[in-house]
C-alpha positions as a Markdown table, in Angstrom:
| # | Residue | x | y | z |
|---|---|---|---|---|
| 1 | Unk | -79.0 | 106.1 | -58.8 |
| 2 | Unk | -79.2 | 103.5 | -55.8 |
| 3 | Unk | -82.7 | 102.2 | -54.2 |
| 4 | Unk | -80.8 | 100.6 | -51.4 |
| 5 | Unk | -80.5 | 102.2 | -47.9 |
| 6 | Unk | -77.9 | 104.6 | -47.4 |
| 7 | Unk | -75.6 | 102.1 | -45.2 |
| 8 | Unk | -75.8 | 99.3 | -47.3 |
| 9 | Unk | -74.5 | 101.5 | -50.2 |
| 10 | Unk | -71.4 | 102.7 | -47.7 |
| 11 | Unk | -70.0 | 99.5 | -46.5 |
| 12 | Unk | -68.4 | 96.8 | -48.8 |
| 13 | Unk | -69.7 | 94.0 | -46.6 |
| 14 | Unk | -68.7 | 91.1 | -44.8 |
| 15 | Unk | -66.2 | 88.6 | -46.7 |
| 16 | Unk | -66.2 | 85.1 | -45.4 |
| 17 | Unk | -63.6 | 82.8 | -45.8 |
| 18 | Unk | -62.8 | 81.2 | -49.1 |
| 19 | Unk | -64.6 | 77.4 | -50.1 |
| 20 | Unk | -63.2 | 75.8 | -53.2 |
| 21 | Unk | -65.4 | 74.0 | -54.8 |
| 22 | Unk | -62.6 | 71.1 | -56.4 |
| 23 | Unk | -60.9 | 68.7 | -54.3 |
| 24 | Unk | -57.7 | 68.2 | -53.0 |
| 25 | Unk | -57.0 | 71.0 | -50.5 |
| 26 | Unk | -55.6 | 70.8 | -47.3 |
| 27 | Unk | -58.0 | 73.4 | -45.9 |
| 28 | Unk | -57.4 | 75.2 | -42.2 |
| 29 | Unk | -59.3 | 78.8 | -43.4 |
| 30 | Unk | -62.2 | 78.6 | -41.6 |
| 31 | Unk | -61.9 | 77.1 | -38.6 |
| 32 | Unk | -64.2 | 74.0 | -38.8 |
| 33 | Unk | -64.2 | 71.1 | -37.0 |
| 34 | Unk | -62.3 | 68.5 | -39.0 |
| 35 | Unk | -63.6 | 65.2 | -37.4 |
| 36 | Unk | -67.4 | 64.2 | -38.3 |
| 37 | Unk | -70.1 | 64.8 | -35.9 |
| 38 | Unk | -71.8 | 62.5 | -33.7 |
| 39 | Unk | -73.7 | 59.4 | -35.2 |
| 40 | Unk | -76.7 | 59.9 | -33.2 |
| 41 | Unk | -76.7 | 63.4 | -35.4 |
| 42 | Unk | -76.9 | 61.6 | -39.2 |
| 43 | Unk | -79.6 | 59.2 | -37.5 |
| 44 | Unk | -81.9 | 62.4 | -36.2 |
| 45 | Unk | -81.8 | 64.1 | -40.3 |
| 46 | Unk | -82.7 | 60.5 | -41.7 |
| 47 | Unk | -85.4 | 60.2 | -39.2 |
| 48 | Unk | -86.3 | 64.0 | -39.4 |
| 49 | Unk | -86.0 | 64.3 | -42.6 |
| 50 | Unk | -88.4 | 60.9 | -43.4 |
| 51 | Unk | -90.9 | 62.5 | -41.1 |
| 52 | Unk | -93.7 | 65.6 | -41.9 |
| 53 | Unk | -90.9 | 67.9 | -44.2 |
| 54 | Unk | -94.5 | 69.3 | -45.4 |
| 55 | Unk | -95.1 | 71.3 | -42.0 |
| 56 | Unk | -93.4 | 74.0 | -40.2 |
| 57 | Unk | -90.9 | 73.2 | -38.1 |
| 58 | Unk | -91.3 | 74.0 | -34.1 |
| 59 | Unk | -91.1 | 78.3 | -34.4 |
| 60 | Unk | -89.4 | 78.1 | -30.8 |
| 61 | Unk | -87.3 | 74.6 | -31.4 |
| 62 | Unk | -88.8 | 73.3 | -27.8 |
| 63 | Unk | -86.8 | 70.0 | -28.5 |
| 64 | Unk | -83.4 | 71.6 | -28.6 |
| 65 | Unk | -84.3 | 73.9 | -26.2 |
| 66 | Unk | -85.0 | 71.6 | -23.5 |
| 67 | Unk | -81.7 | 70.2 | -24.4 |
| 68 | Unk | -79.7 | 72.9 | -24.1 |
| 69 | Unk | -81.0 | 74.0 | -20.7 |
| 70 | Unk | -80.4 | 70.9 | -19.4 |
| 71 | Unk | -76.4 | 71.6 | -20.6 |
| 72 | Unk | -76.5 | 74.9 | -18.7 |
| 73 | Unk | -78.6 | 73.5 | -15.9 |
| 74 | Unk | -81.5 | 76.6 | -16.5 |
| 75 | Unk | -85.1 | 76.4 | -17.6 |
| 76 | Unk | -85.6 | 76.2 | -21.6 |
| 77 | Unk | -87.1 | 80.2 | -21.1 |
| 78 | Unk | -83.3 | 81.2 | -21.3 |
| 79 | Unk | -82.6 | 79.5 | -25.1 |
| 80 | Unk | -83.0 | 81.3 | -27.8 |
| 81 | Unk | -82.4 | 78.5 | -31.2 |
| 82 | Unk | -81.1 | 80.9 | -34.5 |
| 83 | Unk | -79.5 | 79.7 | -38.5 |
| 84 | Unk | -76.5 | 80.0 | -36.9 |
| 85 | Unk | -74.5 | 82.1 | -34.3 |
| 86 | Unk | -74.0 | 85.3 | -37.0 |
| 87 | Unk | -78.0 | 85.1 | -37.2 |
| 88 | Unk | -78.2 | 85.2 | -33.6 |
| 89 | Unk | -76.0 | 88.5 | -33.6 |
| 90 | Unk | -78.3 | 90.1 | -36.4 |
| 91 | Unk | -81.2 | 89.5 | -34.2 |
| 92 | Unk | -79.2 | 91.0 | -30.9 |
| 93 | Unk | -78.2 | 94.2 | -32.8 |
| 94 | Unk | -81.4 | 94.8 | -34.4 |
| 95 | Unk | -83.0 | 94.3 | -30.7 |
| 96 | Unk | -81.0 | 96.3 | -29.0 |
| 97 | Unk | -79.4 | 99.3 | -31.2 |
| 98 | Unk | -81.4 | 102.2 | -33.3 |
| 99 | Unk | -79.1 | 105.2 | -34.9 |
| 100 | Unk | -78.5 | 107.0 | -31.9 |
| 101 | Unk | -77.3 | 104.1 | -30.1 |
| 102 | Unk | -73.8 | 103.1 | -30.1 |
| 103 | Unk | -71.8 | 99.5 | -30.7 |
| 104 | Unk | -68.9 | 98.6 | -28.8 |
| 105 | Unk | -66.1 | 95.6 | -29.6 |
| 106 | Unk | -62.8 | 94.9 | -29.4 |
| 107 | Unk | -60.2 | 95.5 | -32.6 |
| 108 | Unk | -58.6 | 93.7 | -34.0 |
| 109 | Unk | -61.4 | 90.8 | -33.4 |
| 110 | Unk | -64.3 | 89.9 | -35.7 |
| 111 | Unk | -64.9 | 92.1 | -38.2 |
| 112 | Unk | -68.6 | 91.0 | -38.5 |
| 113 | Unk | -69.5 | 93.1 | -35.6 |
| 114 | Unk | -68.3 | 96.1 | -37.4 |
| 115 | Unk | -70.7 | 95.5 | -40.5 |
| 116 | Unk | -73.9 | 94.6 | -38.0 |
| 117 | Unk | -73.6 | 98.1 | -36.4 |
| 118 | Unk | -73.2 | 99.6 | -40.2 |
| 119 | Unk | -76.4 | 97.8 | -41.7 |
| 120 | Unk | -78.0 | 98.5 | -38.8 |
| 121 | Unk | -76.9 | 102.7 | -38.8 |
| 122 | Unk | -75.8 | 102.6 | -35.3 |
| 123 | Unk | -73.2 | 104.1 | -34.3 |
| 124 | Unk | -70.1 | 102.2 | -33.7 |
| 125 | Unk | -66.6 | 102.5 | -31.5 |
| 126 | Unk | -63.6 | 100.3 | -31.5 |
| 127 | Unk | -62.1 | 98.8 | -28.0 |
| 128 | Unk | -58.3 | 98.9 | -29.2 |
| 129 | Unk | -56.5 | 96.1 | -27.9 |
| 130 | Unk | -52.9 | 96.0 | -26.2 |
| 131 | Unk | -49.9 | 93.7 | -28.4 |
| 132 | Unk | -50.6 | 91.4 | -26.3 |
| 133 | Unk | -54.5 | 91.2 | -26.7 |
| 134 | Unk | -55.0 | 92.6 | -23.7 |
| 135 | Unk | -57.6 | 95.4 | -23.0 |
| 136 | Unk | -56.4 | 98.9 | -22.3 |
| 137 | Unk | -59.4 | 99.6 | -19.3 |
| 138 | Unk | -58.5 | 104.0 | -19.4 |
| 139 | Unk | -59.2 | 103.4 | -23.3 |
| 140 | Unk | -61.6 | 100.7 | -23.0 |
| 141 | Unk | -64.3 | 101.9 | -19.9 |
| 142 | Unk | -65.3 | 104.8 | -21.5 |
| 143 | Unk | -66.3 | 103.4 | -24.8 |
| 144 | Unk | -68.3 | 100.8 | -22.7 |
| 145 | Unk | -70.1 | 104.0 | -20.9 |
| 146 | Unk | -70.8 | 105.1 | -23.6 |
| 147 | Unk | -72.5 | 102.0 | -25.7 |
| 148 | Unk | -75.7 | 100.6 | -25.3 |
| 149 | Unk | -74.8 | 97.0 | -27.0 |
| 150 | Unk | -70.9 | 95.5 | -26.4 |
| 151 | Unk | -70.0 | 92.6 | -28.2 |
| 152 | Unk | -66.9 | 90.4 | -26.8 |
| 153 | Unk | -65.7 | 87.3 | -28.5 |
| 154 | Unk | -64.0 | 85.0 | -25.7 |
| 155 | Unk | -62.1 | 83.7 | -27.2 |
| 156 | Unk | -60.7 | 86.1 | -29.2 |
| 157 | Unk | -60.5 | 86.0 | -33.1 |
| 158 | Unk | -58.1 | 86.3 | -34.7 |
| 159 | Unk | -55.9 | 85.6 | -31.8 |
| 160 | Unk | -57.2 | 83.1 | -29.8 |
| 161 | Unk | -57.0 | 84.2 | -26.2 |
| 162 | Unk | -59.2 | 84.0 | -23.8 |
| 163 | Unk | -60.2 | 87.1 | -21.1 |
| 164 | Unk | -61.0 | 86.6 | -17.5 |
| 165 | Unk | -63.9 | 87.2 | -16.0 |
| 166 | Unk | -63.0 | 89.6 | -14.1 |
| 167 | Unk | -62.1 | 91.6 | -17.5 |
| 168 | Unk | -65.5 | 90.7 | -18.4 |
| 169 | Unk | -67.4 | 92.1 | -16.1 |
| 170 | Unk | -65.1 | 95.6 | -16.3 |
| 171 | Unk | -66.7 | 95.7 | -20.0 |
| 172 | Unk | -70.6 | 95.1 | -19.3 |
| 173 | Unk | -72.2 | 98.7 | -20.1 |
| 174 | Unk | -73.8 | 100.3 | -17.0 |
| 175 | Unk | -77.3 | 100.9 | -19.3 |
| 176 | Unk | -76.6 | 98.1 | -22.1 |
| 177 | Unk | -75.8 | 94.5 | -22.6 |
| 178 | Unk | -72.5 | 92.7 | -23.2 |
| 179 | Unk | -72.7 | 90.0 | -26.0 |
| 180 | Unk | -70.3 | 86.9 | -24.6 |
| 181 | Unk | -69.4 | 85.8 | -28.5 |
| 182 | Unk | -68.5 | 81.8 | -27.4 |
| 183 | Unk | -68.6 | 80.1 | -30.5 |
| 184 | Unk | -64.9 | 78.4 | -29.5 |
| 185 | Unk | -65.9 | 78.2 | -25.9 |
| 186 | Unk | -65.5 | 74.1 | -26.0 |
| 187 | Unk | -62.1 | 74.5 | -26.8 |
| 188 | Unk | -60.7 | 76.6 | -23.7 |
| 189 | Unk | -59.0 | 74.1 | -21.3 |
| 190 | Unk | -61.5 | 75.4 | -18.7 |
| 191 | Unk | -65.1 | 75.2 | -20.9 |
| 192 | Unk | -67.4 | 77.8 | -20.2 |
| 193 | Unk | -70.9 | 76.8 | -18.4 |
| 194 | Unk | -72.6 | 80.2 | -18.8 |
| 195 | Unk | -71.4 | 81.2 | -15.5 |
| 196 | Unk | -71.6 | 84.9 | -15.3 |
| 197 | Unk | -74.9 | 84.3 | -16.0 |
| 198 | Unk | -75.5 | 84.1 | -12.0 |
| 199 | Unk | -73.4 | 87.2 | -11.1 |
| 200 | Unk | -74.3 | 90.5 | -10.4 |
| 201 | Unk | -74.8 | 91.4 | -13.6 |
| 202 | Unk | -76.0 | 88.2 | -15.2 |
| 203 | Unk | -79.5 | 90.3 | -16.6 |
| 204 | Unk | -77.2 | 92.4 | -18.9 |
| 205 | Unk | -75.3 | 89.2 | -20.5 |
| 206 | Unk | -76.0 | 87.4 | -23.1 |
| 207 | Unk | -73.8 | 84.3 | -24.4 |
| 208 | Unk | -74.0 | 83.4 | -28.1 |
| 209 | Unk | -72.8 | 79.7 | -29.5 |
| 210 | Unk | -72.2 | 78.2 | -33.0 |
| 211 | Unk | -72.4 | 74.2 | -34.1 |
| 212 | Unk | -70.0 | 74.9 | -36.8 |
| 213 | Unk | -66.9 | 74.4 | -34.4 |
| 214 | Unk | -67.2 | 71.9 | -31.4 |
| 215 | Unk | -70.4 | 70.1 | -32.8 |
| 216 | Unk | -68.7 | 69.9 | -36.1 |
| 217 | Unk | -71.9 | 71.1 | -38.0 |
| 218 | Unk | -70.8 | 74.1 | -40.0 |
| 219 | Unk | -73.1 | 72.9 | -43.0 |
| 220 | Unk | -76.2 | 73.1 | -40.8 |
| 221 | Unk | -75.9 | 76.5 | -39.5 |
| 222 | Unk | -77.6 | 76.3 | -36.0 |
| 223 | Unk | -76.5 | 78.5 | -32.8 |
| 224 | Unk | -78.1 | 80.1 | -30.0 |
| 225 | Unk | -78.3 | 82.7 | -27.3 |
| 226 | Unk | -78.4 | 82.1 | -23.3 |
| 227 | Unk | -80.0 | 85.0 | -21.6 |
| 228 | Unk | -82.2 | 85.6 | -19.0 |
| 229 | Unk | -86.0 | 85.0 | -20.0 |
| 230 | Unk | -87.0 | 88.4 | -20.0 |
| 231 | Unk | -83.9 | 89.0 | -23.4 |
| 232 | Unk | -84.7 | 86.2 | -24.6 |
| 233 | Unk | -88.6 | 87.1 | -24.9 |
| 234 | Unk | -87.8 | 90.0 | -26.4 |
| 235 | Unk | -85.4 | 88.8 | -28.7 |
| 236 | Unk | -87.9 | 86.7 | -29.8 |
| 237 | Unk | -90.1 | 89.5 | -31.6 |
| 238 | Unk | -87.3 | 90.2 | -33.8 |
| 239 | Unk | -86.8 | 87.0 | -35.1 |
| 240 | Unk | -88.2 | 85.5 | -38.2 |
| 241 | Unk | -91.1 | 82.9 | -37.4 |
| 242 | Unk | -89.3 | 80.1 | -38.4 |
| 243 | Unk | -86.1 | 80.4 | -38.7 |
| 244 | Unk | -84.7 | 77.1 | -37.2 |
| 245 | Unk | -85.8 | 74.1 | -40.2 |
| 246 | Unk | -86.4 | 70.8 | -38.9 |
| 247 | Unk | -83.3 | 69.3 | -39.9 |
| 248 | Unk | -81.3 | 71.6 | -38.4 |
| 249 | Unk | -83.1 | 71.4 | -35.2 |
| 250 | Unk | -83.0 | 67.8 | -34.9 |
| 251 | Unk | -79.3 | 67.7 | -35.9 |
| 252 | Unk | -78.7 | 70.2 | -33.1 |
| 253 | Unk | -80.6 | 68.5 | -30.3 |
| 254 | Unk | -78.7 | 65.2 | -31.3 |
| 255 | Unk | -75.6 | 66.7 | -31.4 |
| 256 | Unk | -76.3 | 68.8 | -28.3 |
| 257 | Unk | -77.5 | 65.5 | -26.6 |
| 258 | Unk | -73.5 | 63.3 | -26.8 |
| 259 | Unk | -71.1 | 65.4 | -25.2 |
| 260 | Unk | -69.2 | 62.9 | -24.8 |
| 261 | Unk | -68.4 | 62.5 | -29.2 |
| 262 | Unk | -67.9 | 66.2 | -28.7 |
| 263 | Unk | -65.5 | 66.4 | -25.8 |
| 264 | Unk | -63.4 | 63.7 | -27.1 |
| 265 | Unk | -63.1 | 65.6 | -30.4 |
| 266 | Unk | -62.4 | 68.9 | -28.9 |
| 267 | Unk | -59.7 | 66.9 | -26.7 |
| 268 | Unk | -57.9 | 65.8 | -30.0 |
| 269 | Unk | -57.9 | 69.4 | -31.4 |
| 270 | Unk | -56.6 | 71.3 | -28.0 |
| 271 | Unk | -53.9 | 68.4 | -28.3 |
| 272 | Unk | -52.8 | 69.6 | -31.9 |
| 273 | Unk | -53.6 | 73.0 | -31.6 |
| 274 | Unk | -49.9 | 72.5 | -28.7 |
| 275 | Unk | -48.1 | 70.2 | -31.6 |
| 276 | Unk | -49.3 | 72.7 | -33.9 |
| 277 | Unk | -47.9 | 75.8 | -31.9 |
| 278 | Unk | -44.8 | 74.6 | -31.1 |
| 279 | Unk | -43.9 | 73.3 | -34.4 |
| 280 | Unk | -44.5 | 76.9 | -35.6 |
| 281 | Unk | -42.3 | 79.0 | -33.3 |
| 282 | Unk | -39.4 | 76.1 | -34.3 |
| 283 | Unk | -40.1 | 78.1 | -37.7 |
| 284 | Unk | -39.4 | 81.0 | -36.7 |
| 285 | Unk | -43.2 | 82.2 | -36.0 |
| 286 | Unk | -44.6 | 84.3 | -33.4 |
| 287 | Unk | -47.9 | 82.5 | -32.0 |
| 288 | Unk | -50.2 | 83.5 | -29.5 |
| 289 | Unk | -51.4 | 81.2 | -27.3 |
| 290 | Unk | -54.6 | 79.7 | -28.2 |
| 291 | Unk | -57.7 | 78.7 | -26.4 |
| 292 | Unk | -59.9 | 78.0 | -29.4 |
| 293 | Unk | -59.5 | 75.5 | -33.0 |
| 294 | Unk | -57.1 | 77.9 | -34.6 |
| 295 | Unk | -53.6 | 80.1 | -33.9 |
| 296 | Unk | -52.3 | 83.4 | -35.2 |
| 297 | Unk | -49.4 | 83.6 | -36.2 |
| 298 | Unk | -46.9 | 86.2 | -37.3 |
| 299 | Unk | -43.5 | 85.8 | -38.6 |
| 300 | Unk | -40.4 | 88.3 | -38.1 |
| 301 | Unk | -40.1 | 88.3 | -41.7 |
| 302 | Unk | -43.8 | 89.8 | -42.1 |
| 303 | Unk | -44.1 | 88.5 | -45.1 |
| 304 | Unk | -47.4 | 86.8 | -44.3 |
| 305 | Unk | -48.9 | 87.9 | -47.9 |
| 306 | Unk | -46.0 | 85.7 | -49.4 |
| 307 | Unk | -46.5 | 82.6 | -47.2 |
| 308 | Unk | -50.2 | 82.8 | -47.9 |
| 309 | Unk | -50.0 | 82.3 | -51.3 |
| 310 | Unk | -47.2 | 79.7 | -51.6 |
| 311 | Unk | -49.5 | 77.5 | -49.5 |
| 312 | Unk | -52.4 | 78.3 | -51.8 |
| 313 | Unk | -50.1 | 77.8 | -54.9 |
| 314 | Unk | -49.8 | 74.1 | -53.2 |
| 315 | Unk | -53.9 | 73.7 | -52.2 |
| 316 | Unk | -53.3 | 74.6 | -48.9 |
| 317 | Unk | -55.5 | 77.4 | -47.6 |
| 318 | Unk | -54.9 | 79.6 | -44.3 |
| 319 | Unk | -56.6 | 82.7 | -43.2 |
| 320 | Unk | -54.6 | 85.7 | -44.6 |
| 321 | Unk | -56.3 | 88.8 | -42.0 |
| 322 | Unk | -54.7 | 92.4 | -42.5 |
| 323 | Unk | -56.6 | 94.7 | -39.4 |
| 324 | Unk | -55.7 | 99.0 | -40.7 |
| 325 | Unk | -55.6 | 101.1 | -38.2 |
| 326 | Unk | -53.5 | 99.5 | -35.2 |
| 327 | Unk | -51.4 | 102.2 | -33.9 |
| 328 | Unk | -49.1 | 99.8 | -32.6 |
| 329 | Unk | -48.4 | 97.4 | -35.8 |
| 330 | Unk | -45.9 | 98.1 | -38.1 |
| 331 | Unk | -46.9 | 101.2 | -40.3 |
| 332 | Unk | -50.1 | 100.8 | -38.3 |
| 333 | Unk | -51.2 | 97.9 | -39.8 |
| 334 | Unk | -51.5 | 94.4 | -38.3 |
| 335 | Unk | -51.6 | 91.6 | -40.5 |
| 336 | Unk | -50.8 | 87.5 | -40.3 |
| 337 | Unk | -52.2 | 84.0 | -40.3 |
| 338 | Unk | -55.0 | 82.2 | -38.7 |
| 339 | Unk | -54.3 | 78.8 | -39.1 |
| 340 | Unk | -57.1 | 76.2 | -37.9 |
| 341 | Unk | -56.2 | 73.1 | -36.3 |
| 342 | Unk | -56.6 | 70.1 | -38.8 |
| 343 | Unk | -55.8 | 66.5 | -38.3 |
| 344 | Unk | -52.9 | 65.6 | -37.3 |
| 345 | Unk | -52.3 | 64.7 | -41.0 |
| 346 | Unk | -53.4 | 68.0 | -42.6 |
| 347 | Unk | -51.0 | 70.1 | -39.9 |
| 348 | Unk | -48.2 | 67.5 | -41.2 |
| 349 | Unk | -49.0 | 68.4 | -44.9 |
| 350 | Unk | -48.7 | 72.4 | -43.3 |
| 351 | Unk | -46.0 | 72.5 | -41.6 |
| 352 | Unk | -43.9 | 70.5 | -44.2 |
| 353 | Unk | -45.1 | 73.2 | -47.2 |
| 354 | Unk | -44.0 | 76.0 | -44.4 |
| 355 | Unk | -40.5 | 74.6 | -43.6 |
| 356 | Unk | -40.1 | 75.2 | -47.8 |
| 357 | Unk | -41.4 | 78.6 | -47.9 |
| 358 | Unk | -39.9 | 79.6 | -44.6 |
């Protein structure tokens, strides 16, 4: 006999990517950031964390707010602060779906979208992508019409690609809101600035990032939604009182505050993520081209299982995915590797293991 909710009992939940707890791997499974953040961001913990650790933090992180707006040249009314990007989507599908609602996103993509509609016991349809990642509109429109809440990451995980806007605005629901998932926005060559946003449909849009990529701050778990104030008031009810601390808040506004440490970082990354690509297709792989800190990659051999675990076997972790269900993968399954960008060192240590196994 259970005591837990019906839909917690049904799903097996999300699984995130592995983290060893020993040294010594050569670790691209996750796609974080691997150059340190910003300086000014380990001087705002010491000083934040030297200060009042005995109060609350700010319940509506006013600091990083004002911060943030200033980036997307809005008033603070439009920021939203959450424990990361994945809390930021917990509080959008709570707000915004019930049972009889329906959940929209595209497949193969991030699987976490699938398991927020399932706590949450709405109802939820896949958005089947084209081989090339492209959307299928006689497909893709109706499943839009008929959703209340549409989640799209751009870019794309696990492939990497970026849609236009004009794709975009296809895909906003005529009575919801489209969730613009940018948590590897600051790697496209063009970055986003929020700008459908002003558009037509700029009320029904609601743009999510993470720290844990471009700000390098994966172990502080801070993100946050742009919307217009009237979503983000709203969203506002749902979430917990305090559910920014006062480390990660000032290590956000720091961070948030030297674009310029940022931007140079994401620069080195978007130069190996081309090294990284091309050395892959000399092996024989099949790669996508990438507009966020990682690649997929597929090989003719599709023995992607294999290659995964002879990289582990030498401490070298990758993202093994396997998506069921793709009618046009081979025996309707797509599976393969997401590779994150490293140093230039770590893609070294890669791609020499790969030429053996290969």
């Amino acid at each position: 006999m259970s005591f837990f909710r019906p839909e917690l009992d049904r799903i097996a939940g999300y699984v995130p990517g592995e983290q060893p707890r020993d040294t010594g791997w050569t670790k691209l499974n996750t796609n974080e950031n691997p150059y340190p953040p910003s300086p000014r961001v380990v001087d705002a913990i010491t000083a934040a964390a030297s200060g009042a650790l005995n109060k609350y933090p700010d319940p509506l992180g006013t600091s990083f707010r004002q911060a943030a707006a200033t980036l997307f040249d809005l008033d603070p009314d439009w920021i939203l602060p959450g424990n990361g990007s994945d809390e930021v989507l917990t509080i959008l599908t709570r707000s915004f779906a019930n049972s009889t609602d329906q959940i929209a996103f595209p497949y193969p993509s991030y699987i976490l979208y699938e398991t927020l509609a399932d706590l949450q016991g709405a109802r939820h349809e896949r958005i089947l992508l084209n081989p090339d990642w492209s959307f299928d509109f006689n497909q893709a429109i109706p499943v839009v019409e008929r959703s209340k809440l549409v989640f799209i990451p751009n870019p794309n995980s696990p492939s990497g690609n970026r849609w236009t806007w004009d794709d975009l605005v296809s895909l906003t629901p005529a009575k919801g809101v489209m969730v613009l998932d940018e948590a590897y926005g600051d790697f496209t060559d063009v970055p986003h600035r929020g700008e459908l946003l002003n558009s037509t449909i700029g009320r029904q849009i609601v743009i999510t990032r993470s720290f844990s990529k471009s700000y390098s701050l994966a172990g502080i778990r801070f993100g946050f939604a742009v919307a217009h104030p009237t979503i983000i008031a709203g969203l506002r009810k749902m979430k917990d009182s305090y559910n920014c601390d006062a480390l990660s808040l000032a290590a956000a506004t720091a961070a948030i505050q030297d674009q310029d440490w940022m931007k140079e970082n994401t620069a080195k990354i978007r130069a190996t993520r081309e090294r990284l690509s091309a050395s892959l297709q000399k092996l024989g792989f099949l790669v996508v081209p990438s507009q966020a800190n990682f690649v997929w990659a597929t090989h003719p051999t599709g023995e992607h299982k294999f290659q995964y675990d002879a990289l582990r076997l030498r401490k070298i972790l990758v993202r093994y995915m396997s998506f069921p269900d793709v009618p046009w993968a081979p025996n309707q399954r797509l599976d393969g590797l997401r590779i994150t960008v490293g140093t230039d060192s770590e893609i070294d240590t890669l791609l020499s293991a790969l030429q053996e196994i290969v």
